[in-house]
C-alpha positions, 0 to 999 in steps of 0.5 A: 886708262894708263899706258901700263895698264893698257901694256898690261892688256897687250897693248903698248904705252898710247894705245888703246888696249882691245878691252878700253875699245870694248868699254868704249863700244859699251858707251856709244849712245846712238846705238841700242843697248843690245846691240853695243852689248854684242860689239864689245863681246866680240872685241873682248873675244878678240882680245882674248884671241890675239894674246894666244896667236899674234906676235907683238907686231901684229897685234899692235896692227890689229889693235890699230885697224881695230881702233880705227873702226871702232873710232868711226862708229863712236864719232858717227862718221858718214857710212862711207869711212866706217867702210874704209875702216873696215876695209882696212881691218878685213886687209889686216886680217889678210895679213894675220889669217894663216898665223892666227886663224881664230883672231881673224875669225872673231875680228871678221864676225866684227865686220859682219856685224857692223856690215848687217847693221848698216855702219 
């Protein structure tokens, strides 16, 4: 994807907008269909919900916590870095809850999916 698509997106030029994260969980192979499915709808969801409450800044974190996670997952890394990565993401959402209550909801429902899987 371009950098002005992804500006297009929300995201700023080098980084991976939320719906390029979502078409990328949608192609991990070494998970089930359905359950690739769920992840990237609930990224999707969170892009819709961080363009209406997040500041520039701050989504451009979340992106990056959220990026980070969904880097772990697609690589295969060990269950201890995917930990990491959404330990990071749930101190982001520290940071973002009280301004984006929704975004922060939906970035959580994220974890607790990948928590309830085992990644």
């Amino acid at each position: 994807m371009t950098d002005q698509a992804n500006t297009e997106r929300g995201a700023e030029p080098g980084e991976t907008s939320l719906s390029e994260l979502a078409r990328l969980l949608r192609d991990v192979d070494h998970l089930e269909p359905q359950v690739r499915r769920e992840l990237a709808d609930v990224v999707e969801e969170l892009d819709s919900a961080v363009r209406g409450e997040l500041n520039p800044d701050q989504a451009a974190h979340l992106r990056q916590s959220v990026a980070h996670l969904v880097e772990t997952i697609r690589s295969q890394r060990e269950t201890g870095l995917v930990a990491n990565a959404r330990q990071q993401l749930e101190a982001t959402l520290v940071r973002t809850e009280t301004e984006a209550p929704v975004a922060s909801g939906v970035a959580r429902r994220l974890i607790e999916m990948i928590a309830d899987l085992g990644i």
